[in-house]
C-alpha positions in Angstrom: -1.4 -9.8 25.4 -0.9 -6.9 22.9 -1.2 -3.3 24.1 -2.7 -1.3 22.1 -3.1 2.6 23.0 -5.5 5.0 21.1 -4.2 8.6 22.0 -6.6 11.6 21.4 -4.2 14.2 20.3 -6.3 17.7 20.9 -6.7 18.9 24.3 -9.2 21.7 22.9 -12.4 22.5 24.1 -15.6 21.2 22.1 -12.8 18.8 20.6 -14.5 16.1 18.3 -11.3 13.8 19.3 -13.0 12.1 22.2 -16.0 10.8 19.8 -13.3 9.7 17.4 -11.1 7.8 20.0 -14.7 6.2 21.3 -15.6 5.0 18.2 -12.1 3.5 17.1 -12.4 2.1 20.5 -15.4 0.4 20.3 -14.6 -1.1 17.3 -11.2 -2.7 18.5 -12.8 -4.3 21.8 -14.5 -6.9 19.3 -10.9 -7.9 18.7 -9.6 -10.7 20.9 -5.9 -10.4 19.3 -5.3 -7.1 21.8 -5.9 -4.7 24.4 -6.9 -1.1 23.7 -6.8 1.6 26.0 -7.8 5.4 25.4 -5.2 7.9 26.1 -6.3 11.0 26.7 -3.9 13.8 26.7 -5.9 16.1 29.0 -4.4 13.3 31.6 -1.0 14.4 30.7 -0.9 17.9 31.3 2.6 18.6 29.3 4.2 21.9 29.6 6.3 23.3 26.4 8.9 20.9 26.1 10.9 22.1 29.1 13.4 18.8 29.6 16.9 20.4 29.9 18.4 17.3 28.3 17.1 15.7 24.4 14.6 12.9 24.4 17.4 11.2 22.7 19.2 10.9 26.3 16.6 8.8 27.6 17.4 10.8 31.4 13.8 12.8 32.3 14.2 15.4 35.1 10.7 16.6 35.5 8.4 14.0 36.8 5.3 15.1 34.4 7.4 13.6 31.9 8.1 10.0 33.6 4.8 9.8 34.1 4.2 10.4 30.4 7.2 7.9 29.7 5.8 5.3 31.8 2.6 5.7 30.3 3.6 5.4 26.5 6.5 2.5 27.6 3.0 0.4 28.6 1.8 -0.1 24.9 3.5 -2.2 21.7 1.7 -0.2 19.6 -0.4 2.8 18.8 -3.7 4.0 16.9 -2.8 8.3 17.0 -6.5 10.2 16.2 -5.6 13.7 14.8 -7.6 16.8 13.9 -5.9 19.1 11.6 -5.1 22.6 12.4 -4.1 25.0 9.6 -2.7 22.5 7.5 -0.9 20.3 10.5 -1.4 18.7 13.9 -1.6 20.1 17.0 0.7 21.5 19.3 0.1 19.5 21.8 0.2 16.4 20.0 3.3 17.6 19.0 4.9 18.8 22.0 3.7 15.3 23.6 5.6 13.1 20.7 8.7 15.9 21.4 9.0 14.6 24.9 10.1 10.8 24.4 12.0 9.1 22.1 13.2 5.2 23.2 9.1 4.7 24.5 8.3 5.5 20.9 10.7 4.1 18.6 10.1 0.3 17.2 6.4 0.6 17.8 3.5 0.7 15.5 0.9 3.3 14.8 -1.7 3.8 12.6 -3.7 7.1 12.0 -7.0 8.3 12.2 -7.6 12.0 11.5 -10.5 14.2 10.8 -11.4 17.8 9.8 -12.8 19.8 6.6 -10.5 17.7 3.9 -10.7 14.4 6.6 -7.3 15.8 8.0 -5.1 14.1 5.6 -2.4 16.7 5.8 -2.2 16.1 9.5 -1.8 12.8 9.2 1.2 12.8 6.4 2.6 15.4 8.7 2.2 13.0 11.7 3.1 9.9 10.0 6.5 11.8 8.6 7.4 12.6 12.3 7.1 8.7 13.8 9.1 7.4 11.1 11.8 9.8 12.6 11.1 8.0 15.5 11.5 5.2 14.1 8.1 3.7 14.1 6.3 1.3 11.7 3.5 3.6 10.9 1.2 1.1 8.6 -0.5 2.3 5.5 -4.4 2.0 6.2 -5.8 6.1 7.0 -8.9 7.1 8.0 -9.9 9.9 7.3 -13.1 11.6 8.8 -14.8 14.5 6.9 -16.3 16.8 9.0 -18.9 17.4 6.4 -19.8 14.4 5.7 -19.1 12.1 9.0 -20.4 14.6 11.4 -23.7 15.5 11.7 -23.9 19.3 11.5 -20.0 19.3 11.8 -20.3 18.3 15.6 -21.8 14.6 16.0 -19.7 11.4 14.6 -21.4 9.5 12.2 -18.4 8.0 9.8 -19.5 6.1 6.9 -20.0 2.7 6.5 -16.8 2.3 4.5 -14.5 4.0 7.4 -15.6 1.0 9.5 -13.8 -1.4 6.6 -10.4 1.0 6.9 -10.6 0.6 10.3 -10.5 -2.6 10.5 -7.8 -3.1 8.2 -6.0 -0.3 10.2 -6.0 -2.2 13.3 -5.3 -5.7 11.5 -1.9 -3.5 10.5 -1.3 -2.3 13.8 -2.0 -5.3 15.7 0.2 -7.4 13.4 3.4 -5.4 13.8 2.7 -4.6 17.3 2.4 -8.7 18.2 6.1 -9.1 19.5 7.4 -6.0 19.3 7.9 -6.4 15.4 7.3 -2.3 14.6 10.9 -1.6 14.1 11.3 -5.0 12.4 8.9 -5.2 9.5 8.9 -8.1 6.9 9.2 -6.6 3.3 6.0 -6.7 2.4 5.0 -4.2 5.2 8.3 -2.4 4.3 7.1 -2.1 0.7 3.4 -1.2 2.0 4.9 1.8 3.9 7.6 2.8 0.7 4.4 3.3 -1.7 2.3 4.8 1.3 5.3 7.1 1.5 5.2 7.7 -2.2 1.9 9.1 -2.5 2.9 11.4 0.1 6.0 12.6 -2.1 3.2 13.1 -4.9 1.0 15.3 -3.4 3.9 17.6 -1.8 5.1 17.7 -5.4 1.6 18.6 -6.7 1.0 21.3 -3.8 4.5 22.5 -4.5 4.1 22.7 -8.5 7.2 20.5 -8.6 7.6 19.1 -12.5 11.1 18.1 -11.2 9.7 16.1 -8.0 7.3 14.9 -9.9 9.1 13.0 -12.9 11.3 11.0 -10.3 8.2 9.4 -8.8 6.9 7.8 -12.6 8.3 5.5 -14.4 9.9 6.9 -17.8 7.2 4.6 -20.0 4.0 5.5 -17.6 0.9 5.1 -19.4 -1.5 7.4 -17.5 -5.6 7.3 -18.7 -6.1 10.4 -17.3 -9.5 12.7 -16.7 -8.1 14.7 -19.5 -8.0 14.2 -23.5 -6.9 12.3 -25.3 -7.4 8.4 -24.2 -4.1 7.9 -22.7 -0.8 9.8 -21.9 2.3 7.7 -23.1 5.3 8.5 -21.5 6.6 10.6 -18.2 7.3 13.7 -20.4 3.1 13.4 -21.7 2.4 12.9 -18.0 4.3 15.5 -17.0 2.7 18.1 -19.7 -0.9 17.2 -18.0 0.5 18.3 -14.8 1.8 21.3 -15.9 -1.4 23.0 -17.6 -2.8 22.2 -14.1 -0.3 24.2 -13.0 -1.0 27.1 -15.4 -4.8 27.0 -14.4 -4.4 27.3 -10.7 -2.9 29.8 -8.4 -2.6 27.6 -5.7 -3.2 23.8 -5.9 -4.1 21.2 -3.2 -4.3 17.3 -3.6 -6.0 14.7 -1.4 -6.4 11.0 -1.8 -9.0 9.1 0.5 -9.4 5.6 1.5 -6.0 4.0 -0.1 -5.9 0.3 -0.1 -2.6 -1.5 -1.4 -2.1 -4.6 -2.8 2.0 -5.3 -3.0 3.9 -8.0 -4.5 7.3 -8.8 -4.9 8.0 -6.4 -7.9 4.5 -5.2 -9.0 1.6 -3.5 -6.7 -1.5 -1.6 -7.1 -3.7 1.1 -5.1 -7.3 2.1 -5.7 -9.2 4.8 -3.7 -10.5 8.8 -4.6 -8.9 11.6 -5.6 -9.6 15.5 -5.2 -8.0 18.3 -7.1 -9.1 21.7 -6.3 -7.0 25.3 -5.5 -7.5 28.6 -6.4 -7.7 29.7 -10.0 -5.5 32.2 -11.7 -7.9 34.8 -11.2 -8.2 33.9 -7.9 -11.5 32.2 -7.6 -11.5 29.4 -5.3 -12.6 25.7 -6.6 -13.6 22.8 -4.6 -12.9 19.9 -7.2 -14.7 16.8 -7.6 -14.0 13.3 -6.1 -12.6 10.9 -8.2 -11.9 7.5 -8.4 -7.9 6.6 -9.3 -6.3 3.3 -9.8 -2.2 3.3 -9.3 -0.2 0.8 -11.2 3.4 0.2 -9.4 6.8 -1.6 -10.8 9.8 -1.6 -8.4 12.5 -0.5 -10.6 16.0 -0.4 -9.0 14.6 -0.7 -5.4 12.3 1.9 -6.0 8.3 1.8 -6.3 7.5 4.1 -9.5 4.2 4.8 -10.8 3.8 2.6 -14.4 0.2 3.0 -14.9 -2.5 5.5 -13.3 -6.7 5.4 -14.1 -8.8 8.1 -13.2 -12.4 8.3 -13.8 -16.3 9.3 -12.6 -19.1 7.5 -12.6 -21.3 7.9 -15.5 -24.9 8.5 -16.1 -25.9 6.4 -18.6 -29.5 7.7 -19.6 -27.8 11.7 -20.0 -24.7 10.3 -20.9 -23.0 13.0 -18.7 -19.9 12.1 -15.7 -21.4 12.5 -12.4 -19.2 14.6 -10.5 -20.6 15.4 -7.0 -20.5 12.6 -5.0 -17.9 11.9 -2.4 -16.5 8.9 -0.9 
């Protein structure tokens, strides 16, 4: 049978992680395709990194880290739950990854972080580091709000449409795990995890104000029908001009997307999901953005997944005639 462990990756007190791992955990024991186990990292008590040799050498001298080793060596795969700490992961999560290397590599994982912005930086963070590993981290995120999933910030109580991600998180992670294929993905999954890996390189570029990054990951005839006026942007060099008044309006910019699903052929693919722009303006007043709802149009063109068509738009109110723009996924 499958292994399948769910590792809680804060050790800090009043950490929300154990409600998370619970809950993921109670979904997957309705699965007959695996076992799931919770691993908890307060178990595993892991100094800073203080093996004399790299995790590369496969040789542990300490025995807190064989017992890690044997504990991670027991699973094919891997669902990591993440909270995000200024922008990243936590030490300790860290630290514990640091430690191995041959117990991780050719597995799957799947994410599930959580925090103010559902803890997507974490995760890209997270997901950037197992595929150093090595890994076959699958596409499917969720990703918890802590204003919105969490009663009063403190009690779990995800949305109804986290339960769908879930399950489609754990489909992926079952999947690759069945056989030890996480090293060895079919293209499809290959494909899956180049455009999940895409959308990362976006929003680093948009974060970054990056016109340069930017233009590599659109196609040169992108048609974008874009929140902004006029109907459509033809062209990377109109897309790009969008991006750059964005630019000019905000100090400092963030991106998130929430609730990606992919749909991949051989040579064309899409993504829907939400979308969330906000920063700090010029003058320096901060802006939360709005949710909105994005459609991402892919062509593989020369081996690479470039963005040919992107949709954004709001719901509208039909009886004022006015977008609605405070609701969030």
């Amino acid at each position: 049978m499958t292994r399948i462990g769910i590792l809680i990756g804060s050790t800090r007190p009043g950490r929300k992680g154990t409600q998370v791992a619970r809950w993921v955990h109670e979904r997957a024991a309705r699965r007959a395709d695996a076992e799931f186990e919770v691993i908890d990292l307060l178990d595993h008590p892991l100094p800073h990194l203080d093996e004399p040799l790299p995790a590369l050498a496969g040789r542990y001298q300490h025995g807190h880290t064989r017992t890690w080793a044997d504990t991670v060596a027991r699973f094919d795969g891997f669902v990591m739950v993440t909270p995000e700490y200024n922008a990243s992961m936590p030490g300790v999560l860290k630290n514990a990854i640091d430690y191995l290397y041959a117990e991780w590599t050719g597995k799957a994982v799947g994410f599930v972080s959580y925090g103010v912005d559902g803890g997507t930086r974490a995760a890209r963070q997270l997901r950037a580091l197992c595929e150093l590993l090595q890994m076959g981290a699958v596409s499917p995120l969720v990703a918890l709000s802590l204003h919105t999933d969490f009663t009063d910030q403190a009690t779990l109580q995800p949305g109804a449409h986290h339960v769908d991600t879930l399950d489609t998180l754990l489909d992926h992670v079952v999947a690759q795990s069945a056989g030890g294929r996480g090293a060895t993905l079919t293209q499809r999954e290959a494909d899956e995890a180049a455009i999940g890996h895409h959308f990362d390189r976006i929003i680093d570029a948009i974060q970054s104000k990056d016109l340069d990054g930017l233009r590599r990951l659109y196609a040169t005839d992108v048609v974008s029908f874009d929140i902004d006026p006029p109907l459509q942007h033809v062209g990377v060099d109109a897309k790009l001009r969008n991006w750059a008044k964005v630019f000019t309006v905000f100090q400092e910019v963030s991106y998130e997307v929430r609730d990606l699903v992919h749909t991949v052929g051989d040579d064309l693919a899409f993504t829907h999901g939400f979308g969330r722009l906000s920063g700090t303006l010029a003058n320096g007043t901060p802006v939360g953005g709005m949710w909105v709802r994005a459609t991402f149009c892919f062509r593989k063109i020369d081996g690479d997944w470039l963005v040919s068509h992107d949709q954004v738009s709001v719901p509208l109110d039909v009886s004022s005639g006015q977008g609605v723009v405070d609701l969030e996924p």
